[in-house]
Every structure is written in structure tokens, then in C-alpha cells.
C-alpha angles and dihedrals in degrees: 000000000000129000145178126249130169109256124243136226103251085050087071108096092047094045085062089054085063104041092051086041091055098045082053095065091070086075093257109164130219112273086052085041086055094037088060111026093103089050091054092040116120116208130200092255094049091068089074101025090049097040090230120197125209122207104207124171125217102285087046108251115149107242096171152006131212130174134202108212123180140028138259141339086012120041133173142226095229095177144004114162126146134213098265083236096057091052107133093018097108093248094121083049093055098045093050093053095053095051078049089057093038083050091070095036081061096049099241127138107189119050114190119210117186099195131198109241094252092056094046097093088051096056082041092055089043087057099257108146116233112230097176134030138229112287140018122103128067096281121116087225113038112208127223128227131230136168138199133194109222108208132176114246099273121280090239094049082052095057087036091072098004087260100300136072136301138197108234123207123218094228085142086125093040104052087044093052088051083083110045101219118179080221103061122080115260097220096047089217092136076051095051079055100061092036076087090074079067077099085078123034090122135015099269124013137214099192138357116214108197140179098217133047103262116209099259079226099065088049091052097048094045084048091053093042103048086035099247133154137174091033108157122209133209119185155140084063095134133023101192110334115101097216095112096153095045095051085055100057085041082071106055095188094057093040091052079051111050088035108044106052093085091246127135109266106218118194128178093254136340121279139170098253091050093065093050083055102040093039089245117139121238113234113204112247078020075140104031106116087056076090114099094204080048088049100043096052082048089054090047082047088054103042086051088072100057128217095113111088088165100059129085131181126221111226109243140191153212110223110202093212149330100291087051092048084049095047084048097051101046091047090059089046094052086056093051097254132137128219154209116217106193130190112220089249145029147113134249103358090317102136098025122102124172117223125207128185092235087049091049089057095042081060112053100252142317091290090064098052080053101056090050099061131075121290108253142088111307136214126208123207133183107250111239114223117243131246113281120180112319136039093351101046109133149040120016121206111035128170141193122220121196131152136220121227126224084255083066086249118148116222120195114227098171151237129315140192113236127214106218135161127191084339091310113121114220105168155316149246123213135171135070128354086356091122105068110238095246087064115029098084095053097043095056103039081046091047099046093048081059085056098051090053087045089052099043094050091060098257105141114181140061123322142173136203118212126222145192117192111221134214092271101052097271133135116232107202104216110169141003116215109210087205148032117316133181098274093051076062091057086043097056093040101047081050089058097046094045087053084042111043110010128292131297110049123176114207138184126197104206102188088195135040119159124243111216080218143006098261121204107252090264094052090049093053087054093047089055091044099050087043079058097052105049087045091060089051084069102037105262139100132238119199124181115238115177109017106166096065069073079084105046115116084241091046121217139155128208112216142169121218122193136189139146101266141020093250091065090033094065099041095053086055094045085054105050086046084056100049093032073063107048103051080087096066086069094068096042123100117282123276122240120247084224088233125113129188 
């Protein structure tokens, strides 16, 4: 293993062995490698004025060197060179992360990093942004800038965890089956699937706890990529039962482990059983505003009391059966109206139908849409129109996560953008700039007053509050989420890589993307691995977040990709949906050469 340690001054002339010996490697010849042999010198009284860094594996050989010049609030990256023979070892990766880390211990917010040319792809691919190009000036060898924004892990990741690590728990069946909704699959197997985002219920973890087997070489890549070591995985615990929890406390010896370290223990969402295993009491109607007829009577309670000018609730209503859901819905046809019909539970989308006038009709009336959803009570809500040019012009299903702590305090997190599709979530963007400004300003002072009843109803835990964003530049709450959700995932992860990499990540959670075929577990781990690499290349990172829907007869991956702007954003997911599509051209028939003799 291979660790950091500061230099010291009798390591300086060798140090400057390495470093020239590392320069070398570019191809430089002589007469460069003698022209610049007294810049790249290290003396004995650099090692302390530089703040110079060793990387030294276990049988203490120097790998690396890295310095921290400057003083805040700019700071440099004096030096980063590697042994020839490390290359490709993940020892640059580790030095540059830790003068990233000494960068905010010193208070600075802008490191500066004049690369040589060769070395530009790898400070790209660490999420440094370029603010020159090769070439250009008198030099032989034109260097090329970078700069990094060192940033503190966020203030609300800190009080999320109280600032460490944490062991999550996939409860993401368990916490479903707790409601018994006609909508939700019995067997909670979509759910074992997205136990997997158990990775990353928190910034850094200490343990995953998971239903399902996971491929070691997902774990490996997301470690490497999030910069995570010593994470410790327990899995294969359940096949299709929910019971997570409770397939924990049947095992003494791994109870007594994830319990009795003194870490946080993070699940999806509260249950019951997970009270009984963590010693937390359960509190009656803990959950009740997972109800959308609950959250949407909390929203009216709210909205009584003024103060949000930007806000506007939809009217809802219980329907008492079938036949009155059906009255109701051809009535508002027959108006001209669409609707939403909602279960009072459900996750991603499951349980809500948009209902248009034009599909009533395809159907054959409002009785046959009926017959074709889920058993189970029924809730009807006025539609809210779309934006259209104007105020309202962008993005049209937003939501704000926040969490409340065990004190009863309420933490902001922020808005994100939602990816949904006839009611059926498929993903989310989060990071800077994301939230249009129209919106922006309603949606958090909305959202943070959610969090207040919440909290003063004893709910503790994550939450979320839904949005649709109407024709006049308002904001429509739709829904609360009493756990963790696929944007809470964004947010975690766009903490970690600021911390990581500089501030102001952008990142998008995608829960499908389509294989072109089922891979062998081998094959799937090149395929990420490849996806993470040619990301990189652009300056964004790819990590792998669901990978057992890989071996689904009808194969998919969920992923979340990262960079410092749209433009690259985009382009990295354009590019794993490319290539998530292509593995299957390997198994198609052979191509003609388009020759004939």
C-alpha cells in the first residue's frame, strides 16, 4: 500500500534523481534535461519551505514527490513527478489529492498548476480546469495552466455524518414493503437493484451492507474513483426478501460489526426493523408524511401561512373507489382537463399516471384507464400546465433535498433538476447554476419551511420535496420523500469530488442506461473501466451505480457521470450511453467487407 509521508532533508538529492528521472521519461533530450536540471533541483532546505510530500510503499521506496508553494488565498502546485517505473500506479493521483487537501488546510481557494504538455491529460482527468493551451511564448517547452478550487467537504455532508464515515444499509425493499402499495413490486427485486446506491449514502463510507452479491470489481473501480479505502462490504445477505435489517440481527457477528464501532449507521429510508437493529426507537406516523394525500395537506398548512409568492398547489382529491375515481375523471375529460391519478405511496414515478383528455378517449373512457392501473385507493390531482416562453421557460420537475438531524435541526442541501418522463423519474442533475434563477428562491425558502414541520413532527432523517414548475414561473410541490432518493445520491457524490477534485461539480445520476447485451462480469468490469477512462479523457468522471440490473435478461446499468461544466457533462453521458450501447455489436453477425469475387 502506498502512503504519504512529508520528505525530509537528507532525501534531497535523491529526490532530485527522481524528479530528473521522471522529466526524462517525456522523451527531453540532453541538452533540455541540462538546461533545466538547477530549476528542477531539490535542496535540503526546500523539503520544509516548499512543504514537500513523499509517496512511499510498504517496503519504503519513494515512488513520488509533490510540493505546496504559496500562501493563501493562491497556492501552487510546485512539483508533481513519479518514479518512470510507478507510471500508471495511482501514485500522481494520490499526491495531487493530498496538495489538494493541504490546499484547504492552508486556507487557500485557488491552486495554480503550470503543467508540462505531457502531463496536461492527467490534471484534466483529476478535474483541474485548463486556462491556457499548449504552445504559444518563447520556451522550448510551453506549459500548460490549470487551476483547481480547493474546498472543504460542505458544511451540510459534515453534520450529515458529523464529519467521518458511516456504514449504510440497502433497505431500499424494506423500507418500500413497509407500505403495502398495490404499485410496488412484491418481490422488491427493481429495489435489490438500487440497494446498490447504498456506495453512496454519505460522502465516505466505512461499510456497505447490501441484499444482493455485487461484482468486487465495481466496488474497486467506484473506491479508486471516489478515493476510498478500507471500505468494507457485506453482501449476498437476502435474495428476495426485503427484510434487510432483519437479515442483519439474524447474524450476531456482523450486527455486533456494523453496530458497535460507534459510526453512523445510514439506511435508505427508516423502518421499523431498523430501529430494532440500530437501538433507535420507533415513533408511530414516524412516516407519515410519505404519504402524498399527508404531504399535500402539509403543503396547504404551510401555504396558509403566506410568505411564498412563488409557490402553487395543485387541488387534490380522495377518491372513495373506483366508480368515484371514474366519475371524477370523466368529468375532467369532458372539461377538457387532464389529470394526475396518484397512489399514496410509491417510488420513482410507480403509482402516478398522467391523464390526459385525448388518452382517455384512446382508451375507451375513463373506466378502462382504470382498469389498467394498480388495485388500490386512488388520489386525483389537478395537472399543472407546463412552462411555456417567458418566466417560466426551463426545466420542469425540480426538487429540494434537505435532511433533519437527531437535535431536530433542518440542513439545506439544495435544488436539483429531475429527469422525468410521463410521471416516471429517470434521473437527476445537481451542482452549480443547475436551479434556474426564477426558481431557485421559492423553491428553497418552500422547501426549508418542509423541513421545519417535518422537524417539528419528529421526523429525523433525509427528505425531499418534489416540484413542477407551471406556465407562469411557479413552482407546484407535489410530493415529500421521507429517505434517501436519487438525487441525495448527486448530492453526496458532488460533496466528495469537490473535496476531491476542486470545487463546483456538476453531477447527474442516470438509473437506466441500456446495455446493448447481458457481459460476463469480467466483461462488465472492462466495459466500466473503459466508460471511466474516456470520460476522463474529457474531464469528467464516470462511476458505476447500479451494476447488477448488467445481468437482467433485459441488461442496464445506472451511473453517475461528473465534470466542471454542461458542455463536458453532457458529452461524458453521451458517451457511456454510446458505448452501454455498443457491447452488443460484438455479439451481432459479422459485417461484410462489402467486396465479391
Amino acid at each position: 500500500m502506498v502512503k504519504v509521508r512529508a520528505a525530509r532533508p537528507a532525501e534531497a538529492e535523491d529526490l532530485t534523481g527522481l524528479v530528473m528521472r521522471s522529466k526524462a521519461h517525456w522523451g527531453y533530450d540532453a541538452v533540455f534535461m541540462a538546461a533545466c536540471a538547477q530549476e528542477l533541483r531539490i535542496r535540503s532546505d526546500d523539503v520544509t519551505a516548499r512543504r514537500i510530500v513523499v509517496a512511499e510503499n510498504e517496503r519504503g521506496e519513494v515512488l513520488g514527490v509533490a510540493s505546496l508553494e504559496g500562501t493563501a488565498p493562491r497556492a501552487e502546485l510546485g512539483m508533481l513527478f513519479v518514479e518512470p517505473s510507478a507510471l500508471g500506479q495511482g501514485v500522481g493521483r494520490l499526491l495531487y489529492r493530498d496538495v489538494l487537501r493541504r490546499a484547504v488546510e492552508l486556507g487557500a481557494r485557488r491552486l495554480v498548476i503550470d503543467s508540462d504538455p505531457h502531463a496536461a491529460g492527467f490534471y484534466r482527468a483529476m478535474g483541474a480546469v485548463a486556462v491556457t493551451a499548449p504552445g504559444g511564448g518563447g520556451d522550448a517547452v510551453a506549459l500548460v495552466r490549470f487551476e483547481a478550487a480547493p474546498v472543504p467537504l460542505a458544511d451540510w455532508a459534515r453534520a450529515w455524518t458529523g464529519g467521518g464515515r458511516a456504514v449504510h444499509l440497502g433497505n431500499v425493499g424494506e423500507f418500500n414493503a413497509q407500505f403495502a402499495d398495490a404499485t410496488l413490486d412484491r418481490e422488491q427485486r427493481p429495489a435489490h437493484h438500487y440497494a446498490c446506491l447504498a456506495a453512496f449514502y454519505s460522502p465516505y463510507p466505512a461499510a456497505l451492507v447490501l441484499p444482493r452479491p455485487v461484482p468486487r470489481g465495481w466496488t474497486e473501480l467506484v473506491c479508486r474513483q471516489l478515493g476510498w479505502t478500507g471500505v468494507e462490504v457485506y453482501d449476498g445477505l437476502l435474495d428476495t426478501d426485503p427484510g434487510l435489517a432483519d437479515a442483519v440481527r439474524a447474524r450476531p457477528a456482523l450486527a455486533a460489526q456494523v453496530t458497535g464501532a460507534g459510526l453512523p449507521l445510514v439506511p435508505w429510508g427508516r423502518t421499523r426493523p431498523f430501529g430494532r437493529l440500530a437501538g433507535r426507537p420507533w415513533q408511530p406516523g414516524e412516516l407519515r408524511y410519505e404519504s402524498k394525500s399527508a404531504a399535500h395537506e402539509l403543503f396547504g398548512r404551510i401555504l396558509a401561512d403566506g410568505g411564498h409568492p412563488g409557490i402553487v398547489l395543485p387541488r387534490q382529491w380522495r377518491a372513495g373507489g373506483r366508480w368515484a375515481a371514474a366519475r371524477m375523471l370523466a368529468a375532467r375529460t369532458r372539461a377538457g382537463e387532464s389529470t394526475v391519478l396518484k397512489s399514496e405511496h410509491g417510488v420513482g414515478g410507480s403509482g402516478t399516471t398522467v391523464v390526459t383528455p385525448e388518452r382517455v378517449r384512446a382508451a375507451g373512457g375513463a373506466r378502462a384507464v382504470l382498469r389498467r392501473l394498480p388495485r388500490g385507493p386512488l388520489l386525483v390531482e389537478e395537472y399543472v400546465g407546463g412552462p411555456v416562453s417567458g418566466a417560466g421557460e426551463g426545466p420542469r420537475d425540480l426538487t429540494y433535498d434537505g435532511f433533519v438531524d437527531d437535535a431536530g435541526r433542518a440542513h439545506e442541501v439544495g435544488g436539483a433538476v429531475m429527469d422525468v418522463a410521463d410521471g416516471c423519474y429517470r434521473g437527476a442533475t445537481v451542482g452549480p447554476g443547475v436551479v434556474p434563477a426564477w426558481a431557485e428562491k421559492a423553491l428553497v425558502s418552500f422547501g426549508t419551511a418542509v423541513g421545519r414541520a417535518l422537524a417539528d413532527s419528529g421526523y429525523r432523517g433525509w427528505f425531499d420535496v418534489d416540484f413542477v414548475a407551471d406556465g407562469e414561473g411557479r413552482l407546484a410541490p407535489t410530493e415529500t420523500n421521507l429517505r434517501l432518493t436519487g438525487p441525495s445520491i448527486a448530492f453526496m457524490v458532488a460533496a466528495r469530488l469537490d473535496a476531491l477534485r476542486g470545487a463546483g461539480h456538476l453531477v447527474r445520476i442516470a438509473d437506466r442506461v441500456e446495455l446493448g447485451a447481458r457481459l460476463p462480469e469480467a466483461q462488465l468490469d472492462e466495459l466500466c473501466t473503459a466508460l471511466a477512462r474516456g470520460c476522463a479523457e474529457l474531464g469528467a468522471v464516470f462511476v458505476p451505480a447500479i451494476p447488477t440490473g448488467a445481468f437482467e435478461p433485459v441488461p442496464w446499468l445506472g451511473v453517475l457521470v461528473a465534470a466542471h461544466s454542461r458542455e463536458v457533462l453532457d458529452a461524458a453521458e453521451a458517451l457511456v450511453r454510446a458505448e452501454a450501447l455498443a457491447v452488443g455489436a460484438m455479439f451481432g453477425p459479422p459485417r461484410s467487407s462489402g467486396r465479391s469475387s
